[in-house]
N, C-alpha and C positions, 0 to 999 in steps of 0.2 A: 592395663591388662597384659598378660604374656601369650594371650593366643590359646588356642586351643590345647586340654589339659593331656598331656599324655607322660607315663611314667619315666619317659626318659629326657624328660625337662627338669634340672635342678632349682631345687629353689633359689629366685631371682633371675633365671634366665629368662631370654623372652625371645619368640618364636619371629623371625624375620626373615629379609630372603638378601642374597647376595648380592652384591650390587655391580660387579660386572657382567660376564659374558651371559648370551641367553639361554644355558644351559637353566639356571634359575632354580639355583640349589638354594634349599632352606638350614639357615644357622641357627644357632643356638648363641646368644650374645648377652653377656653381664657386665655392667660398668666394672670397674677394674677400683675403683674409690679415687681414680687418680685421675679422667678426665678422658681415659680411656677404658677400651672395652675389656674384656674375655674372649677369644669367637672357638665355638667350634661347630663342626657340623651337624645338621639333625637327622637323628637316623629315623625319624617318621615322615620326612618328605620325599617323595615319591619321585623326586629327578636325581637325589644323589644320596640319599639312604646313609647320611653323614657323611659321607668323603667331600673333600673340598680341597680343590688347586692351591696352590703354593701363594697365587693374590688371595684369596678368600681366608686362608689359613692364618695370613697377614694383615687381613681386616681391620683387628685391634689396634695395631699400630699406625693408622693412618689418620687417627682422630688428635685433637688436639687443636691450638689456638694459632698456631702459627700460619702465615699469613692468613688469616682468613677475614674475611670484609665480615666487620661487624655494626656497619652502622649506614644509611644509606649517604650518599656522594654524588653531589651535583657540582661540577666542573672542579675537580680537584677538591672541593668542600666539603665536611661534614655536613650533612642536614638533617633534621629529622624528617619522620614518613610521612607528615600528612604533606608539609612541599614538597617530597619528590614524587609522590605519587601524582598531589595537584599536578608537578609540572610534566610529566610522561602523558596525564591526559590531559592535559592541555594543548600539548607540542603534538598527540595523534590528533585530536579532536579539529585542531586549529587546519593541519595539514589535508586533512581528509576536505575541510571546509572547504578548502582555496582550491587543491588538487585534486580530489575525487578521489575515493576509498580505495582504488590500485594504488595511490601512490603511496602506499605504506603496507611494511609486511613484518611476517613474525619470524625467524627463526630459531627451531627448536631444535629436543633433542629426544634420542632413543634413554636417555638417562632419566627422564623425567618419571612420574609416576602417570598411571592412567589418570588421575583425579587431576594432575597438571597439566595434561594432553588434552582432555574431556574441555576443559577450559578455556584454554589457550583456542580451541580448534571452535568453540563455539563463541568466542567473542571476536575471532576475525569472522568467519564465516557468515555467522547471525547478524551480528549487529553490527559491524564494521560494514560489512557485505562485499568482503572480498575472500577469495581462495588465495591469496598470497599468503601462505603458511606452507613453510617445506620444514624437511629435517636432517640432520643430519644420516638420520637410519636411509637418505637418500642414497649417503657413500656409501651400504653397505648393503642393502637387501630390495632395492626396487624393482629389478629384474626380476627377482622372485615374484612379484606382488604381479607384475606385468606378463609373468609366464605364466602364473596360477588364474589372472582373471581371464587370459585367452584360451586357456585348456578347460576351467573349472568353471568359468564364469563368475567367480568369486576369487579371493585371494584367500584358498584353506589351504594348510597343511593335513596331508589326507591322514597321515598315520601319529606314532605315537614310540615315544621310547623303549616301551618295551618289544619292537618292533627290530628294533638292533640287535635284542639279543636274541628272538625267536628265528632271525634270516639265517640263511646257509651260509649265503654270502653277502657280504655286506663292501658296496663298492663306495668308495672316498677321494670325488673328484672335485679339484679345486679346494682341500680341506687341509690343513695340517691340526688336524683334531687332539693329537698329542701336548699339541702346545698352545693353541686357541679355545677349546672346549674338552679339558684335561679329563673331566669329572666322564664326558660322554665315552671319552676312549679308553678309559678305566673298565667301564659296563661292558665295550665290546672286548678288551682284554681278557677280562673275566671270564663273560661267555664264551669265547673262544679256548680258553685252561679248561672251562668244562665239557666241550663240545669238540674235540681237536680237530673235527672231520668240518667244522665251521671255515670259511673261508675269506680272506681280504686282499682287497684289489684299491693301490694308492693310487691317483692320476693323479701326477701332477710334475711339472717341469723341471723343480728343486727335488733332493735327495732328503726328506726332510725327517724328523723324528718320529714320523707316525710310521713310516714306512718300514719299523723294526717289527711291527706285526702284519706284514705283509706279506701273501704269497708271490704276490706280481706288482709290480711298480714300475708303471709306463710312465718313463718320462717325457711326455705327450711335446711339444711345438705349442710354446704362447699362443692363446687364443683359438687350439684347432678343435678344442671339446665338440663344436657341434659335426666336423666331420670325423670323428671316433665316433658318436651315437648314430650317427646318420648310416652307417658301415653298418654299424647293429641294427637297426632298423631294416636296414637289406635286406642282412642275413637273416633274420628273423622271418621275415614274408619266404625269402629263398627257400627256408628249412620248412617252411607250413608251421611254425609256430605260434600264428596269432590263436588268436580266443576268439572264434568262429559266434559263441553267445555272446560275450560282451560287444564283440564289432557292432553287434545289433544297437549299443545304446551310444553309439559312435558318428560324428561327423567328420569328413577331411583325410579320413585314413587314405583313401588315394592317390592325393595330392600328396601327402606328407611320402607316401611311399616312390611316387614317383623324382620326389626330389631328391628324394637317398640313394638310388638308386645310380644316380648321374653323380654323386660325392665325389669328390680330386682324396680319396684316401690318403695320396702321397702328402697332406698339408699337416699330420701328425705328426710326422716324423720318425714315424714308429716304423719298425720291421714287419713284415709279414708272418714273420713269427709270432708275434706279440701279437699282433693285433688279431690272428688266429686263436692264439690262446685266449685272450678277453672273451671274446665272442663264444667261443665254446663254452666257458665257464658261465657266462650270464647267461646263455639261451641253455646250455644242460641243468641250470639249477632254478628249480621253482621260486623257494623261497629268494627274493631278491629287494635288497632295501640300495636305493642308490642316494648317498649322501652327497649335498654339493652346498658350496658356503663361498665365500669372496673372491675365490681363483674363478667361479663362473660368473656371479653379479657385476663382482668390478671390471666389465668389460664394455665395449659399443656395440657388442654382439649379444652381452647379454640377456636378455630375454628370450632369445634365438638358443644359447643353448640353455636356459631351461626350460623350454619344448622341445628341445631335441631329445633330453633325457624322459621328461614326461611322456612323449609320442610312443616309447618305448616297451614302458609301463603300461600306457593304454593301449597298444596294439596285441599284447600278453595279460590283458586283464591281471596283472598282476599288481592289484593298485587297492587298496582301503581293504587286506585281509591281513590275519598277522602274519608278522613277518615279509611284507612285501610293501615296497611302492616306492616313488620318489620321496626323499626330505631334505626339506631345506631348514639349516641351523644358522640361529640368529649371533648376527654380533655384538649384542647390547640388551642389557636388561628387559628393556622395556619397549624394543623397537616391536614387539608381536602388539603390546595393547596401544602404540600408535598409529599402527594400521587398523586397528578395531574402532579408534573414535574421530577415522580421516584424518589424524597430523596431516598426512600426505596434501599437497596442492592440487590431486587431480583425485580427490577420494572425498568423501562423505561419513559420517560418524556412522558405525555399525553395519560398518562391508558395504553401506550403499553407495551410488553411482552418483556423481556429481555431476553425469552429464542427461542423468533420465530426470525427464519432469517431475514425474511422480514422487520420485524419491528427494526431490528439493521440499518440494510439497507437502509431504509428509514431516520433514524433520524442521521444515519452518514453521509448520505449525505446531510441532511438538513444542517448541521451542517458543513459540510464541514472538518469531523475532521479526525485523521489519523490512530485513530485506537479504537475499541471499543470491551469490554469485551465479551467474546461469553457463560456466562453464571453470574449466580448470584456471588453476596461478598459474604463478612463476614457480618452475623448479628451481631446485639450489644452485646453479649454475646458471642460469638464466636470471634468476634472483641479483645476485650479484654482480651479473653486469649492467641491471636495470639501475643497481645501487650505482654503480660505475658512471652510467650515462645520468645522473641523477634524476631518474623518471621515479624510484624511490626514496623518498626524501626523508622517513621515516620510519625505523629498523630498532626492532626489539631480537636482540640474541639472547636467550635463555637455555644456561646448561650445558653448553656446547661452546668451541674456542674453533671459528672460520677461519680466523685470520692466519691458525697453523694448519687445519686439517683440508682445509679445500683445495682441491686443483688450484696450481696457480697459485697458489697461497699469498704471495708477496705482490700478484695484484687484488685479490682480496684485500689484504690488508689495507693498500693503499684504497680503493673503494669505500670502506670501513672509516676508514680516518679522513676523507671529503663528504662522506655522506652528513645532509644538513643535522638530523637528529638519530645519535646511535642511545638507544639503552642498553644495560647487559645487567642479567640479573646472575649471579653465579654465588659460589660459595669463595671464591678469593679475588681479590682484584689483582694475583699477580699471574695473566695470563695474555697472549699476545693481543689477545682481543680486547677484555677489559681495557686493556690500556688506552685504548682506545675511543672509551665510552665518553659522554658528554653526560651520563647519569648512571650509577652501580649502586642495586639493588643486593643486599645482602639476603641473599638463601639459602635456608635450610638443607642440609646434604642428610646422606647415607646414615641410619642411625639416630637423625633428631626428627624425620617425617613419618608422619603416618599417609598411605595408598597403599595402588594396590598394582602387579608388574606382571604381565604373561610372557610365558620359557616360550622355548622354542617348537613344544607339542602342547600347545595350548590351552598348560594347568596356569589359573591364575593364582597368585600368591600374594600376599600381603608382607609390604613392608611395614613394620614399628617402629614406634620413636624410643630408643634404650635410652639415651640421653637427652638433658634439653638441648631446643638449641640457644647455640651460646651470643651474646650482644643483643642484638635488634633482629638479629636475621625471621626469616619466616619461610613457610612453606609458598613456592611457588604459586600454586592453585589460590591461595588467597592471596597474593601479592597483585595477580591475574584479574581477579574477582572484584579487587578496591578499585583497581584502575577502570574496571565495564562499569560500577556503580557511577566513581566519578564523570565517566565522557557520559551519562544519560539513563546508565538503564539501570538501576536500582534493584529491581524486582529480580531480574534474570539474573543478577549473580550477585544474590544474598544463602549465602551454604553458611550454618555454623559450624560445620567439620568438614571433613573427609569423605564422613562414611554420608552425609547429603548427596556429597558431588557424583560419589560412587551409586547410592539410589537412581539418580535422577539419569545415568550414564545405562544404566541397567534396564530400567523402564522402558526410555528409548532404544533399547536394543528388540524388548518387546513390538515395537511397533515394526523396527524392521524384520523380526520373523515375519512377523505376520504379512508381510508385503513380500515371505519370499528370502530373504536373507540366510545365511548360513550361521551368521555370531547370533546368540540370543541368548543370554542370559538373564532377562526376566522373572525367574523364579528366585532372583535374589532381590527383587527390585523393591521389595516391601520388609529387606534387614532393616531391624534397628541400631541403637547406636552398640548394644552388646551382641548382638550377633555378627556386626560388623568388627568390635573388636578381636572377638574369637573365630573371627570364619579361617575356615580349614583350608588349606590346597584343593581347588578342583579345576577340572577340568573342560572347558567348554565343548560343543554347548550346553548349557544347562537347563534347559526344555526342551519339548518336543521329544521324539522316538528316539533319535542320536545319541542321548546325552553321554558326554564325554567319550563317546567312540571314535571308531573311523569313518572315512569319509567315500563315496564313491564304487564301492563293492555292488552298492544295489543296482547302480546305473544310472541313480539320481544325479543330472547335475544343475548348475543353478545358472545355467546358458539360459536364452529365449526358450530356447529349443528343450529344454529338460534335459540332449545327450549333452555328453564329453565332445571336444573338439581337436584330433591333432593339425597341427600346423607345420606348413612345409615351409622349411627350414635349408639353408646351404650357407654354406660356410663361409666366412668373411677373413683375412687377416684381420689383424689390426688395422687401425686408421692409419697411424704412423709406423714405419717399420724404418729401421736402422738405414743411414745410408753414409756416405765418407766421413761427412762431418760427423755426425753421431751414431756413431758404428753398432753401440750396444746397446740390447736390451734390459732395460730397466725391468725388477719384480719386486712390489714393494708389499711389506705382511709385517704382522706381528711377533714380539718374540713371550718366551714363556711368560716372566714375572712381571711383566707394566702391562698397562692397558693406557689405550687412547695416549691422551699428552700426558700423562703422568702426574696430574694434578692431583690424584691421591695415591695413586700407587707407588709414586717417586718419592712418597713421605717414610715409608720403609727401607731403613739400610739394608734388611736378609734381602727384601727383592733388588737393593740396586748392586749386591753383591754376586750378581750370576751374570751379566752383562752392562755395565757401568756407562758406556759410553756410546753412539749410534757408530755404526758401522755397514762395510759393504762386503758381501761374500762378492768372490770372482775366482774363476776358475786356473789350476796354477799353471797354464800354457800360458793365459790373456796374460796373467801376472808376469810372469816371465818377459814377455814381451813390450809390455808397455812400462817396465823399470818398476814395476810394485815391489815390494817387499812387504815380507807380514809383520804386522802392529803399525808398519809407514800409514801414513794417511795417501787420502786420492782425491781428487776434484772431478765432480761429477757436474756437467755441462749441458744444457741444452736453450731453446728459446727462452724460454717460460723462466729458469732461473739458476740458482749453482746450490753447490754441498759438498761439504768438505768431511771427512768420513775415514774413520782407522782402518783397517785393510787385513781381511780374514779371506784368508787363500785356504780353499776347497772346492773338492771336487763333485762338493752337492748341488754345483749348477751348474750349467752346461756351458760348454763355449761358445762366447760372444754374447752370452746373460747376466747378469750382475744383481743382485737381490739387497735391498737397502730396510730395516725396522720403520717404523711411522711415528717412533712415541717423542722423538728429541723435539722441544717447541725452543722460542725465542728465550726462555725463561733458564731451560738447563742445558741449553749447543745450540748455537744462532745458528752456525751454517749447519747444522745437523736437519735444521727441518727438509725433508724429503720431498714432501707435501707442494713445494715449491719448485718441484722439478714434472709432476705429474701434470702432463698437460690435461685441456677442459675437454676431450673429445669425446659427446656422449654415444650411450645409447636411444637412436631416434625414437625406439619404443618407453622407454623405462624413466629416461635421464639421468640414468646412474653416469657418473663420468670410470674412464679406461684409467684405472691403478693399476696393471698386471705387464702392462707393454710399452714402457716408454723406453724412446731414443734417447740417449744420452751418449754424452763421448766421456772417457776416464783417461785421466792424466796425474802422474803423479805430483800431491802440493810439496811445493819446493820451500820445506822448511829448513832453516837456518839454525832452529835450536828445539828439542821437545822439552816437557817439564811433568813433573807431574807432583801434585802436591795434597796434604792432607794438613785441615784448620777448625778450632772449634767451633768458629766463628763464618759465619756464609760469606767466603771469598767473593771479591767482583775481580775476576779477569780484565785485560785490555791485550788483546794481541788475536794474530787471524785465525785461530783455531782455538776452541776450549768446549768442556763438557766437565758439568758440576754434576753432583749426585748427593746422596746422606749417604751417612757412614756410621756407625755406631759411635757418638758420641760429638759428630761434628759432621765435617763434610769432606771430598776429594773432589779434587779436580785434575783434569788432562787439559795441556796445553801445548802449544804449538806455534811460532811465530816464523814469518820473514824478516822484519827485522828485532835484533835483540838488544834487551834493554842497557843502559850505558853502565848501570852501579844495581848489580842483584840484590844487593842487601835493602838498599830504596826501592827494588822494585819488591821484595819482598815483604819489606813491609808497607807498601800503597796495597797491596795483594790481600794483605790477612786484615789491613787495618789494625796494625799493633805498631805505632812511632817509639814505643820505650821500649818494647820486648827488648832482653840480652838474646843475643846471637851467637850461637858455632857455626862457625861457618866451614868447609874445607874445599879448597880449590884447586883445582889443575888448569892452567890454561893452558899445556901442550895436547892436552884431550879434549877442552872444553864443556867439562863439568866443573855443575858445581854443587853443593849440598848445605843447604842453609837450615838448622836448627832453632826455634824462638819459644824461650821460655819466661815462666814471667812463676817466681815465687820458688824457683827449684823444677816448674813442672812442665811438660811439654807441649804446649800452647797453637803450634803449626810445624811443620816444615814444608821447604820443596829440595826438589832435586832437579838436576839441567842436566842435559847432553846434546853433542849432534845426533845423538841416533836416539829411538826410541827409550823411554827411560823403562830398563828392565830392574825389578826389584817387588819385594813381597808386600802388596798393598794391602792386604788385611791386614799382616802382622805390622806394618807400620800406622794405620788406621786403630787399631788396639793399643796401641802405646799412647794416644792423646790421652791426658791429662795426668801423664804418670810420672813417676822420676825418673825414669829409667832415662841415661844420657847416651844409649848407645843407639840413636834412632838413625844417628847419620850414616850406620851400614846399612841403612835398608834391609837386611836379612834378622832374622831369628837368632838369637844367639845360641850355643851351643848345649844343648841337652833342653831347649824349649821346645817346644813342637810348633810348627806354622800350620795351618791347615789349608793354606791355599785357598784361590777362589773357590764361592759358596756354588756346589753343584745340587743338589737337594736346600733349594728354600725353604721348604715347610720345616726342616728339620736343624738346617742352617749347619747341612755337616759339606767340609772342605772338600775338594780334590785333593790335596793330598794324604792328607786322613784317608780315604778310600784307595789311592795306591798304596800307602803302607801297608792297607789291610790284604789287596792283593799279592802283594808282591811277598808278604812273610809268609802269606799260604793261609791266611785266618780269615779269610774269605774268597774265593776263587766264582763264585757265580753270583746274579742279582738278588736270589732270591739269599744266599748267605749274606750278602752284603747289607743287606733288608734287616736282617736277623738280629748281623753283629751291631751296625750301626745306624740304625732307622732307615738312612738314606731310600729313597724310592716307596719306602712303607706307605704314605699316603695318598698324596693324589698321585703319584705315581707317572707324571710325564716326565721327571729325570732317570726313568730309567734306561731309556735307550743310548744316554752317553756314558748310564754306567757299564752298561754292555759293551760299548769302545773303549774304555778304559780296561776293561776286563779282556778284550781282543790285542791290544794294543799292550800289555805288559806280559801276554800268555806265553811266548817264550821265557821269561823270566821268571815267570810265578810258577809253572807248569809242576816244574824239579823239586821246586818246595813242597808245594801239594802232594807230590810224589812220595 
């Protein structure tokens, strides 16, 4: 089925939804006849009305056979499913016997589908009878879930996207929305071209891409958000702004106010200016939407400020009307319907409480199961050391790669690989975790599963299978489902589809209305199997008086008490803060074109052609000082682990800060994983672990030779520094060594794996370069290139030359009257930097929107335009005269 019919569905397309971030834009997707897709946006989904980011754009290309586990693997071996399934329940079955159902746990992930979540969360919980199930939505949105059920009494998002566009002002703290949630910042761009009296406010510490549509951008002090709302909260009472009706449906407003009141404002680091202006502009304007995303979750203060922001909201009833209230924007597809069916360790399926009687009671009877935890898990960091101390003996990782993404990573890992029994179900076995496994479960990805995913304003949306899946593989939810039949329980999880698991997930949401709950969706809970293949985008809840609305305007809230709660809140630094030995602070995000480990994202050359390798912004005083220079590499130091990382000088972060990407794993930059530097310090409310403020100390790596090279063939590196990628046609690598090899030609070819290639080679050893050419049949097969210093030279145009005749590859440059287009700045579009200077600089395009015009660049999703705006600042003396 393609999903529900609407006219601007072409024939064979079929209606799915994105599979990264939680914006939860809906595609339009047609096999391609070739193993891959078609993708483009659908303009009848109601989160992105067809636009789609530069990953989603790229969708198409990430599908295909390459590495991908197609067959299941038990200890290095082929097996087929019914032994490894046998032995997964065997090996829980046997463990839970000897040690008791704590001693085994699930970790999942925000990637999964609800129908694999629903699953997964009721065969620990029911019939295992333990809460040991965390996720990885743990790194990214728990504080949320921890701020919303002490303010709400539930974990709701009050408002709704169209909410962005109806505010005056719309505040963006802890968000780089330009580059994380492209689709969201387009909506307010928009609205802001129509509306110009509309108003944006960026908080946040880096100088980052969103902040080109910003009126005010406080570059706030790591960690100080909760004494900037707490200021506001003052001022607020100070000016007589609260909502004298609403206080009425309010607890704690006193306490919260006396604690703002006493705030060290000075811990922002803001001026009195600024923080004058904030304040004015959010208490002079009604309409107010405060957005906040991983600058506030990823902290040990986290929960704290998200109630300091919410306290604010409720204190100005400016909360569940359009265009107002807190929102919080999810980092992952599917991390909103993970908190819907408890993935969480300290949650229950459908917003109920794991630690109220009744609510056990309820859903084990729904459930029919035999026995159920009578209090929270292990969180994921707590998980992990229990794996550590082997009090976990038995660990299923589904969908998700710990071994690169957890605090601490490299003792993860080592946890992971002593633990008695790991399973990993994924879609490749080449990830730092799989490697790991003692059993690999091949599963169904993006595009071969049918479920169903909720955005981050709580429209549920269905993913389709456009293709099969390929080998053996299967969908999670029944991979989940064989394994509870075989350890006993037959009955409870026998689903012949999806759209069962999805019934059965629905039903009992009915039960938790009716006990009081906020999620309900029960008016779906009697789809068949065609209403389920055609169900539309909507939006929870979907019974009762709410449906699909706001939350919170009436004064309903779903405390004991029926009001809202503010909570008094003061301000924490960090756990760890900079001291001799590790002077600087660590800020660790994402960048436009990869998500997560790059396990599919990294399958696209346009996406790895905008930023190819992991790197560290720092500021050019630090640089100066500590011998950096730009493109050099740094060594990035602390307890917990190291990282070696190319060295991007700017002034978008502050001195004595340093901002590092999250996406490099084991697989494409060993020392690149970052993740390994983030120490385990959580949030005592939340357990989200602190990403935003680590100490690390920065030194520059003392390499003896760089390289960098392009091969059709997937190179394997051997020396202290490297970062692989795709490349159209093949691959590139950066590389770096202390010591260097004795004979380039042999290391050259150990490098590409080509022992016959003919070689050009040309050398200087008064410079210490070298440039090795390797052809095989007339055509160009690999090169590299060596220096002591960084190797400068055009890498697309020498990435474009694989497989060609062309013999003039050892200049590294374009030859004369060819055109190079420089690094990819516009993905979607795949048009170069320099392509876009020529067009400035001859005067045939002088502004974004001309640029847009001449050369797509920026036309789509639209978050490279803020560097075409630099590009366009940054050549205006020189274009100006022409234009003239």
């Amino acid at each position: 089925m393609t999903g529900p019919a609407h006219l601007s569905a072409q024939p064979g397309e079929i209606r799915t939804t994105c599979a990264y971030c939680g914006v939860g834009c809906g595609v339009l997707a047609k096999p391609d006849g070739q193993g891959g897709l078609a993708v483009r946006g659908d303009p009848d989904h109601p989160a992105n009305r067809g636009r789609l980011c530069s990953k989603g754009t790229a969708l198409g290309e990430t599908m295909g056979l390459e590495d991908r586990l197609l067959h299941p693997v038990i200890g290095g071996v082929r097996a087929d499913w019914d032994t490894a399934l046998n032995h997964v329940a065997d090996r829980f079955r046997e463990t839970i016997a000897e040690h008791g159902p704590d001693s085994v746990a699930f970790y999942v992930s925000g990637q999964m589908t609800t129908e694999d979540y629903y699953v997964a969360n009721k065969l620990m919980k029911g019939f295992i009878g333990s809460a040991n199930i965390d996720t990885n939505s743990r790194l990214c949105m728990a504080s949320t879930v921890a701020g919303h059920k002490r303010a709400f009494g539930t974990d709701t998002v009050p408002g709704t996207y169209e909410d962005l566009e109806l505010a005056d002002l719309v505040v963006l703290t802890g968000s780089n929305l330009a580059w994380c949630h492209p689709v969201l910042y387009q909506r307010i761009v928009a609205a802001k071209a129509a509306r110009p009296a509309m108003r944006v406010v960026v908080i946040d510490p880096r100088r980052t891409a969103t902040c080109d549509i910003a009126d005010l951008h406080l570059a706030i002090a790591p960690g100080a958000d909760v004494a900037l709302f707490n200021a506001l909260l003052a001022e607020i009472d100070r000016r007589g702004a609260r909502d004298p009706r609403f206080a009425r449906h309010l607890d704690g407003m006193a306490e919260a106010l006396a604690a703002a009141r006493v705030e060290d404002v000075s811990l922002t680091g803001l001026s009195a200016a600024e923080i004058a202006t904030f304040l004015d502009m959010w208490i002079g304007t009604e309409k107010v939407v405060t957005v906040f995303s991983q600058g506030v979750n990823q902290s040990a203060s986290g929960s704290d400020k998200v109630n300091a922001i919410i306290n604010c909201h409720l204190a100005t009833g400016r909360i569940g009307q359009p265009g107002m209230g807190p929102f919080s924007v999810t980092g992952q597809p599917n991390a909103m319907g993970g908190r819907e069916v408890g993935g969480l360790a300290n949650a229950l399926a459908s917003h109920l409480d794991i630690d109220n009687p009744a609510h056990r009671d309820a859903v084990q009877s729904f459930w029919n199961a035999p026995d159920m935890p009578a209090g929270a898990g292990l969180k994921a960091v707590d998980m992990f050391r229990a794996v550590e101390r082997g009090e976990i003996k038995a660990l299923w990782i589904i969908c998700t790669n710990p071994a690169m993404s957890m605090p601490e990573a490299d003792r993860v890992r080592a946890a992971i690989a002593n633990c008695d029994f790991a399973a990993v179900s994924d879609i490749t076995a080449s990830t730092d975790t799989a490697r790991l496994a003692h059993v690999l479960l091949p599963a169904a990805g993006w595009g071969e599963r049918d479920g169903s995913v909720t955005n981050s304003d709580r429209t549920i949306s269905r993913q389709r299978a456009v293709l099969p899946a390929p080998g053996e593989a299967r969908p999670d939810w029944a991979i989940l489902a064989e394994v509870g039949q075989r350890m006993g329980w037959p009955g409870a999880f026998d689903w012949p589809d999806a759209a069962a698991v999805f019934r059965e997930h629905a039903a009992l949401s009915g039960v938790a209305g009716r006990l009081g709950a906020d999620f309900d969706i029960s008016d779906h809970a009697a789809l068949d199997a065609e209403g389920y293949a055609t169900l539309a985008p909507f939006r929870w809840p979907a019974a009762g008086a709410r449906q699909g609305g706001r939350f919170f305007r009436d004064g309903r809230f779903f405390t004991p008490s029926g009001r809202g709660r503010m909570i008094p809140v003061t301000a924490r630094p960090p756990v760890a803060e900079p001291d001799g030995n590790h002077p600087f602070q660590l800020n660790t995000g994402r960048i436009r074109d990869q998500w997560h480990s790059m396990t599919r994202s990294g399958r696209s050359a346009r996406l790895n052609r905008h930023m190819g390798e992991p790197f560290v912004e720092i500021h050019p005083e630090d640089a100066e000082r500590l011998g950096l220079v730009p493109a050099g590499l740094a060594e990035l130091r602390n307890h917990a682990g190291r990282a070696v990382l190319r060295v991007l000088v700017t002034d978008r972060v502050r001195r004595g800060e340093v901002f590092a990407p999250i996406h490099w794993s084991g697989e494409t930059a060993p020392t690149g994983r970052v993740d390994a530097l983030v120490t385990a310090h959580v949030d005592p409310v939340s357990g989200q672990p602190e990403s935003k403020a680590v100490p690390v100390s920065v030194a520059p790596y003392a390499a003896r030779w760089f390289g960098f090279a392009v091969t059709q063939a997937r190179p394997v590196p051997e020396c202290g520094y490297w970062a692989r990628a795709r490349v159209e046609g093949g691959w590139q690598v950066e590389m770096a060594g202390i010591e260097t090899p004795e004979d380039w030609e042999e290391e050259a070819r150990r490098l590409f794996g080509l022992p016959d290639a003919q070689i050009m080679r040309v050398s200087d050893p008064a410079r210490g370069t070298e440039r090795l050419a390797l052809m095989e049949e007339g055509r160009l097969v690999a090169a590299l290139f060596v220096s002591p210093e960084p190797v400068a030279l055009s890498r697309a145009h020498l990435a474009g030359m694989l497989g060609g005749e062309d013999r003039q590859a050892l200049s590294g440059r374009a030859a004369a009257g060819r055109p190079d287009p420089g690094p990819v700045l516009c993905a979607c579009l795949g048009v170069g930097v320099n392509t876009i200077r020529e067009a400035i600089v001859t005067g045939r395009a002088t502004s974004v929107a001309t640029i847009s015009e001449a050369l797509g660049a920026g036309s789509n999703c639209g978050s490279c335009r803020p560097e075409i705006a630099a590009l366009i600042a940054a050549a205006r003396p020189a274009a100006t005269p022409r234009a003239a």
